[in-house]
C-alpha positions as CSV (number, residue, x, y, z in Angstrom):
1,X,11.7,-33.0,-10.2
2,X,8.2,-31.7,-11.2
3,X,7.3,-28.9,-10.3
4,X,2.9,-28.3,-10.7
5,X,1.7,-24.8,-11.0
6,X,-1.9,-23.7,-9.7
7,X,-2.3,-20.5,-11.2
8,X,0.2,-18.2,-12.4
9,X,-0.7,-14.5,-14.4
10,X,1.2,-16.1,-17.2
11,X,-0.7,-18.9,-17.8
12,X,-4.5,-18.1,-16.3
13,X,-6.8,-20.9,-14.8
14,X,-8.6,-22.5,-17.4
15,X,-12.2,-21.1,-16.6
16,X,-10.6,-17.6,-17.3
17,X,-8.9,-18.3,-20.1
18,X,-11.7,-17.7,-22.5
19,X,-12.3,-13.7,-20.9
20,X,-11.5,-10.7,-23.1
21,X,-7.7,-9.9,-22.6
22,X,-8.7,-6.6,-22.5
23,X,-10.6,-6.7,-19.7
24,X,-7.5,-7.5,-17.5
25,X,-6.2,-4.1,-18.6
26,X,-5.3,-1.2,-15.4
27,X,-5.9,2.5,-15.7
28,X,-3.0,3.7,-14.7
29,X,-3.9,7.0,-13.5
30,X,-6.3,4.9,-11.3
31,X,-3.5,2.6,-10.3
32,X,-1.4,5.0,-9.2
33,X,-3.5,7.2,-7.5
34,X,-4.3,4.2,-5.5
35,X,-1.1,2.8,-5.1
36,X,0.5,6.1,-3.8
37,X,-2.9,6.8,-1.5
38,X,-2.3,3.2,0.3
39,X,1.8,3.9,0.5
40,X,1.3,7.1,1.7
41,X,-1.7,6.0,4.8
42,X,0.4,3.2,6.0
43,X,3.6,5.5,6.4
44,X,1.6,7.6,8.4
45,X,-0.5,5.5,10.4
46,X,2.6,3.6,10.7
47,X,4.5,7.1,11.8
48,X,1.5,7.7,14.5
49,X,2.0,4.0,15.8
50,X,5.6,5.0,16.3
51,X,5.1,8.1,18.5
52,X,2.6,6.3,20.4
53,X,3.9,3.0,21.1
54,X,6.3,2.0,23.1
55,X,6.2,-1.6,22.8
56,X,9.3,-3.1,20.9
57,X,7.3,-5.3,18.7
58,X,4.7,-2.7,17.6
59,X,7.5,0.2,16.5
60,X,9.5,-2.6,14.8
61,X,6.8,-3.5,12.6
62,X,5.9,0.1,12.4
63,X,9.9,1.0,11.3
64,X,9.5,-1.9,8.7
65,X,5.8,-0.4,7.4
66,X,7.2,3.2,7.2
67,X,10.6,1.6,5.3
68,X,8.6,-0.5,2.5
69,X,6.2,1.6,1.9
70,X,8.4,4.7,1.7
71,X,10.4,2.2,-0.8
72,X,7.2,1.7,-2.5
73,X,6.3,5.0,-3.3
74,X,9.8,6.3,-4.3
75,X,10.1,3.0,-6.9
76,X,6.8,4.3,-8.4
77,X,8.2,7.8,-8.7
78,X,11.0,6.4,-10.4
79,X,9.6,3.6,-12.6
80,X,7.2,6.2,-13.8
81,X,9.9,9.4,-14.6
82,X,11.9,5.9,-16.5
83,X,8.9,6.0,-18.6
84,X,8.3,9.3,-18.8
85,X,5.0,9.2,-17.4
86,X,3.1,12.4,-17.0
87,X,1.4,10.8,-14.1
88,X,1.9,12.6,-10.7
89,X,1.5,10.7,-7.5
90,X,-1.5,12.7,-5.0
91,X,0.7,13.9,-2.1
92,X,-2.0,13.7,0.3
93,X,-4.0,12.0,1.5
94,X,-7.9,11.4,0.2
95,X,-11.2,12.0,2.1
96,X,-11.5,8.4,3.0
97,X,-8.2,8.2,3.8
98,X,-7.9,11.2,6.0
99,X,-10.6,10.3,7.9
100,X,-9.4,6.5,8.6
101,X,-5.9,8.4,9.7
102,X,-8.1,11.1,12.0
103,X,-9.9,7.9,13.7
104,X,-6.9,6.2,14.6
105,X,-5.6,9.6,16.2
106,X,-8.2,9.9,18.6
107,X,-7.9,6.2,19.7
108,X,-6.8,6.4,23.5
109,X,-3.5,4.0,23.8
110,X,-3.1,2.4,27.0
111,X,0.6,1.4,28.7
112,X,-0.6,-2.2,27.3
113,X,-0.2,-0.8,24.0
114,X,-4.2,-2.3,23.0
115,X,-6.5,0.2,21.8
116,X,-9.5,1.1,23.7
């Protein structure tokens, strides 16, 4: 059986083979701060979806949102304390962020469920 490979990280397309290796490198204060920032929205827009909702389909997805993402940021905390990282996660969350959150908590939720 073959088995054909488009693209995979390990072996990069042929038009970007050629780049810098370097440039494919990740701050990782950056990445984490990130990382964390987007684990830590989804929990809680996921969080406001539960209290609101009442539709079965809408607080299941919003359980399994608040459950990976939860997983997400504690795998983080513990790949990084493995490494001995002195990076610290932000705890809340950032300007942008916040104000995404703020938006969806002044959205008026109908018995439908469907924003208005």
């Amino acid at each position: 059986m073959t088995t054909h490979v488009l693209f995979s990280p390990r072996r990069p397309p042929a038009q970007t083979a050629k780049q810098d290796p370097k440039s494919h490198t990740v701050d990782l204060m950056k990445y984490v701060e990130e990382a964390s920032a987007a684990d830590l929205f989804e929990v809680k827009a996921s969080r406001l979806a539960l209290q609101r909702s009442q539709d079965p389909a809408i607080r299941r997805f919003a359980q399994q949102m608040v459950s990976e993402h939860t997983d997400s940021a504690n795998r983080l905390k513990m790949e990084l304390e493995e490494a001995k990282v002195e990076v610290k996660p932000p705890t809340a969350l950032d300007a942008e962020k916040q104000a995404m959150l703020d938006k969806l908590m002044n959205v008026a939720w109908k018995t439908s469920t469907r924003c208005t």
